[in-house]
N, C-alpha and C positions, 0 to 999 in steps of 0.2 A: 504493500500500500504506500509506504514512504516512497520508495523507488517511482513509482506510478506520478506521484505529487509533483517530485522534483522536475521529472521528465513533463509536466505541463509547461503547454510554450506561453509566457507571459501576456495577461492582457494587450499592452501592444500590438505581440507578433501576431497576437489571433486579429488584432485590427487591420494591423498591415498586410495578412493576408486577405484578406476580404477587397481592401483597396488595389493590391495587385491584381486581383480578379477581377474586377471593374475594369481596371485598364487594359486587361487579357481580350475583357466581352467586346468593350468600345473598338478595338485595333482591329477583331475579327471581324465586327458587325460594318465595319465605316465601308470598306472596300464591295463588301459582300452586298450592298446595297445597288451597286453599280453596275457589276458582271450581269446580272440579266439583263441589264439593257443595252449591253453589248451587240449583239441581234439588231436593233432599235439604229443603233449609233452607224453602223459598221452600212446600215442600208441608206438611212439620211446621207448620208456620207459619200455613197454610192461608190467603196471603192472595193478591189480584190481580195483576195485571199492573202496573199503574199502582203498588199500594201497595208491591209489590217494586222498583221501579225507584226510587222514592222513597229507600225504603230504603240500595239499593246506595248511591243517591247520597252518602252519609251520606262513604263513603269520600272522596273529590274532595273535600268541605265540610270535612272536618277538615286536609285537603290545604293548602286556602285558607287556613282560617283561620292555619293556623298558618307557610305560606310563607313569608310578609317576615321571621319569626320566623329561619328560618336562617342568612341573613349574619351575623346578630347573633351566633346561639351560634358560627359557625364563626370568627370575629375574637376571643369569647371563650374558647375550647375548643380549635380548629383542625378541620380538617375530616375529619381519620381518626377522630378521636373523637368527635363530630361524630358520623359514618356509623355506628359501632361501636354508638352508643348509643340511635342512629335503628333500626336492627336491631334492636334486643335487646325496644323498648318496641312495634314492629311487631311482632312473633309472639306479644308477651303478647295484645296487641290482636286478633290474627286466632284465635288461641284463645278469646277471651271471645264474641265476636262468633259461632263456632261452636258453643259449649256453651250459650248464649244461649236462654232457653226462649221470649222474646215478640220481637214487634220491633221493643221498644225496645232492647233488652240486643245485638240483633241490629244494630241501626241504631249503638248505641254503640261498642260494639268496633269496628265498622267506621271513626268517627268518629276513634277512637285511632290504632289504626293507620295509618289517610289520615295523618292530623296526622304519626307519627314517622316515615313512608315518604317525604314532603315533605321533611323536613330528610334524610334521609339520600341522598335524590337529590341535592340541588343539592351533600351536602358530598361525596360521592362522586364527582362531577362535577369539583366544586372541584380536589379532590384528585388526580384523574385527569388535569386540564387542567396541574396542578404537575408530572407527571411526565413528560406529552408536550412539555413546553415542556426540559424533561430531555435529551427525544431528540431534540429537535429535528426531528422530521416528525409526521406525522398520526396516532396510534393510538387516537382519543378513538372512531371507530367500533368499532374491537374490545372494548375494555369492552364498549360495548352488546352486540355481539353475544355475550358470555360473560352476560349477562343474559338474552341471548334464552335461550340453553345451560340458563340457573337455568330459567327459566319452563318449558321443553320438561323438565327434571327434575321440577321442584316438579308439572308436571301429571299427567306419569307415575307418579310416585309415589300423587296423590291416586287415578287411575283402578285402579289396581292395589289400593288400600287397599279402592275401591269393589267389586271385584272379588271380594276377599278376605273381605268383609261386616266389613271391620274399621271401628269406630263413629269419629265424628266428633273425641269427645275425643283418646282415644290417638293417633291418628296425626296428632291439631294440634299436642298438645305434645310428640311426637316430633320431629315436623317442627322446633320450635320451639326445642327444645333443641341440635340436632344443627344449627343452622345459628346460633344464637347464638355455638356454642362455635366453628365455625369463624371468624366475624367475631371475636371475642376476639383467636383464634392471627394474625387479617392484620393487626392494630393494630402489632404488635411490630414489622412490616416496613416499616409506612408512613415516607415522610419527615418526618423531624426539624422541627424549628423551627416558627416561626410560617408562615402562607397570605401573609401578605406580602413574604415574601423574593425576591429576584429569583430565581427558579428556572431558569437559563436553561444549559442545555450548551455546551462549547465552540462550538459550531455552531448554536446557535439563532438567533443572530444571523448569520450570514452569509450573503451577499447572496446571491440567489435562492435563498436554502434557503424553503421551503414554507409559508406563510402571512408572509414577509415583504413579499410583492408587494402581498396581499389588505389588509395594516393601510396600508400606503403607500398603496393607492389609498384606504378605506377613510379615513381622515385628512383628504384633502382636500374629504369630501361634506360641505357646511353642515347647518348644525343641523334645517334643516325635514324635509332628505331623511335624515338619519337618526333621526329620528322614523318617519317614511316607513317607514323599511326594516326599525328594530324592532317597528313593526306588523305588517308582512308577514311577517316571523320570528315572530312570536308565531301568526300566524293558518295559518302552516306546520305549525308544532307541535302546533296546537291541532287541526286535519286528523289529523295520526299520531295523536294520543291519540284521535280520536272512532275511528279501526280499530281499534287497539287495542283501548277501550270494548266497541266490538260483538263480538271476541272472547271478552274475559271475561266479559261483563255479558251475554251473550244466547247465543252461538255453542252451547253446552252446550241452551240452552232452546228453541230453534228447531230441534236436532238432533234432539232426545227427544220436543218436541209437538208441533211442525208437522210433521218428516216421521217420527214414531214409531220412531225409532232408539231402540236399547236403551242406558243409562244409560253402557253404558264405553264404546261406540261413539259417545255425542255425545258425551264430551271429548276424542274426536280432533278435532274442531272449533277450538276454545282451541291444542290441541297442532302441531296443521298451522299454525297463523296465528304461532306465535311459533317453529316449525322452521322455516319459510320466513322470516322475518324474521332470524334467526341467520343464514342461509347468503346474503342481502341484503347482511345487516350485516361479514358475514365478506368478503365480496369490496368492498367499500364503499371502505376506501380506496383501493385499488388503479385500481377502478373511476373513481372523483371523479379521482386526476391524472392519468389517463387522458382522461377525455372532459370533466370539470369539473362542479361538482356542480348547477348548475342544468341542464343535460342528462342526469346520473343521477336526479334527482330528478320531470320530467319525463316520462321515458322509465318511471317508477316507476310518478307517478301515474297513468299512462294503463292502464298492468299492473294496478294495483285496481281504476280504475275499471271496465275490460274486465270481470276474469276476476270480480268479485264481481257485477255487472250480469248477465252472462251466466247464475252461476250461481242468482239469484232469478228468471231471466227463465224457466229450465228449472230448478224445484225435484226435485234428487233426492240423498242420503245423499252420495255419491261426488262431485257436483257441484258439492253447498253445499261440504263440505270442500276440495277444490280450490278452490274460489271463496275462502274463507278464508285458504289457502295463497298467494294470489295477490295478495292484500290487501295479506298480512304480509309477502310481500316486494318487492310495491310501494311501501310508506312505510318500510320497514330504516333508511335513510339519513334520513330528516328531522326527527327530535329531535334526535340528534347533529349535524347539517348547524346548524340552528336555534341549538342552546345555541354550538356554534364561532362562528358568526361573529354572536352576540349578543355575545359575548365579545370578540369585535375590533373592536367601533363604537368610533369616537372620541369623545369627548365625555363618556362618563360612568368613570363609578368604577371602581376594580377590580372584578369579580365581580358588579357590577349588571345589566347589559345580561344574563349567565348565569341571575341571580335572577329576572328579570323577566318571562323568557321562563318559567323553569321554573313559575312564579308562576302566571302566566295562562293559558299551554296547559291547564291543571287545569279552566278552566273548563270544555272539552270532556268531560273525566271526569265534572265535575260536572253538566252541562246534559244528555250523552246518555243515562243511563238514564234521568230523569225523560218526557224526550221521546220515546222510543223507546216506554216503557213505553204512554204516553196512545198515541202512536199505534196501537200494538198493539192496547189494548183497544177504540180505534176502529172500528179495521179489521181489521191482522192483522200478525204481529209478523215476516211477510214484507216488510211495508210498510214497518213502522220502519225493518230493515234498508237501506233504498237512503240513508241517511244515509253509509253505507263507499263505495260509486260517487258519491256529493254530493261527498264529502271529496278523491277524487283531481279532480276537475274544479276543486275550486276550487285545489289546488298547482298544476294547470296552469296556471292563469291569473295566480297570482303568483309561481312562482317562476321572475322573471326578476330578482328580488332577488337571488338566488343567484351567488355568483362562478361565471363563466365558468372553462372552461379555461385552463391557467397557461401558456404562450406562451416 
């Protein structure tokens, strides 16, 4: 019973999680408001496949450019603020990008938002990594999956908007307003002080408590093999983000012209791939010290590469949807898996090894529509798609990076 007490995470931390969760819902839902109207944009617009893909890409390049940019505000800012403000300049961004009459204005706003959606991942991450180091065990998957929760919102809401014949503006700067104000109200709860304070719970430190095993072994790999390993974490993450991609960036447009679903019934496409991804995400820790996360991650990607293979191999409304469903909860666990034990390699800086990862995986944002798009208008944007079964074949083959089960 004493033992039980001590290990309770301090009013605070239980505030400050709730507040990173807000932040989690808000970063999911903003963008997730948009992608169904993609469809919408991409025909006003009257332009290709290829030149739409371009376009999207715009998002991921302002990601980039502005990535490395984050450690630096979150050392001079802190990372709730940081996150707050990464929000606030992503919905203006997803607004402008919406009301957008050509595609440049289109391509820009996307470029804005990528850039302040960048800094508010890693600081939100950041911030998130401050408070589980609080509780001393694993909750960095549940953030995500209250992400997944924003996204499955932000999409519902836009299809219901679609539904509704309500126009693109009002329901961007509703979206925009109504999730601004809540990141506002989660600032007030986040933790105090500076990102470099030891942040550790009575029990963070205590022996076999839950990521002490993985820094200890983690500590003794030489410099080459952790190189090595933050490669393969990078190229982990950068797999999640290419399903992800082909949810948002295509899932909606393969629903509606390849197999001539009606407009609210292709963003249950988007909506299936990041519901199944929350209920991945939601059982995710439990799951990893149960069987250890290179066997959940594994066992994942073999689940997207399957069920999304399957469902381009037999194209049909019900099938592709599943097939996206299966995706999203095949990779649940590997941006989170990816940024955790970026974050526990030895040898580099605080928050580096987190940055790094979150940095480059973007390339996948940024490379899959452009790629998708040409193949599409090559062949068929059936074809582009086997990029999401590419993606779980190659986690198979490297995540043996991955900590094993904890013994």
């Amino acid at each position: 019973m004493t033992v039980d007490v001590l290990r309770r995470p301090a009013p605070a931390a239980r505030r400050a999680r709730v507040a990173v969760a807000v932040l989690f819902f808000t970063n999911g839902a903003l963008f997730a408001n948009l992608l169904p109207r993609y469809p919408q944009i991409k025909e006003d617009l009257g332009i290709g496949n290829a030149a739409y893909g371009l376009a999207v890409a715009a998002f991921p390049a302002g990601a980039i450019a502005a990535g490395l940019a984050a450690g630096v505000l979150v050392r001079r800012f802190g990372s709730a603020r940081v996150a707050v403000g990464g929000t606030l300049l992503t919905g203006a961004g997803i607004l402008a990008a919406a009301v957008g009459d050509s595609v440049a204005l289109f391509a820009g706003g996307l470029c804005v938002a990528g850039a302040a959606d960048a800094c508010t991942d890693v600081a939100q991450n950041a911030h998130g990594l401050r408070v589980q180091r609080r509780y001393g065990r694993s909750i960095i998957n549940s953030f995500h999956a209250i992400w997944s929760i924003g996204a499955v919102t932000g999409g519902s809401m836009a299809a219901a908007a679609i539904a509704l014949g309500v126009s693109r503006g009002p329901h961007l700067l509703f979206s925009a307003v109504v999730f601004a104000a809540a990141a506002c109200a989660a600032l007030r709860f986040c933790l105090p002080g500076p990102d470099t304070e030891p942040d550790q719970g009575p029990d963070a430190r205590e022996p076999g408590a839950d990521g002490d095993a993985p820094r200890r072994a983690r500590s003794m790999l030489p410099g080459t093999r952790v190189g090595r390993a933050l490669t393969a974490l990078v190229l982990i993450a950068t797999a999640g983000t290419l399903v992800e991609d082909a949810g948002s960036s295509w899932a909606t447009l393969y629903l509606s012209d390849s197999l001539h679903a009606s407009v609210a019934l292709a963003a249950t496409g988007y909506v299936a791939l990041v519901g199944a991804q929350f209920v991945g995400r939601l059982l995710g820790d439990r799951l990893v010290d149960r069987f250890g996360q290179r066997a959940v991650a594994r066992s994942g990607a073999f689940v997207a590469a399957a069920g999304m293979g399957l469902a381009l191999a037999v194209p049909t409304v019900p099938g592709t949807v599943l097939g996206f469903a299966a995706a999203g909860f095949g990779v649940a666990t590997l941006v989170p898996a990816a940024m955790h034990e970026a974050d526990e390699l030895p040898g580099l800086k605080p928050g580096s090894g987190l940055t790094i990862v979150s940095w480059l995986m973007r390339l996948g944002f940024l490379l899959s529509p452009p790629v998708v798009g040409l193949v599409a208008d090559a062949t068929s944007l059936r074809v582009g798609l086997l990029v999401v079964p590419f993606a779980g074949l190659l986690v198979l083959l490297l995540a043996g990076v991955l900590r094993p089960r904890l013994r």
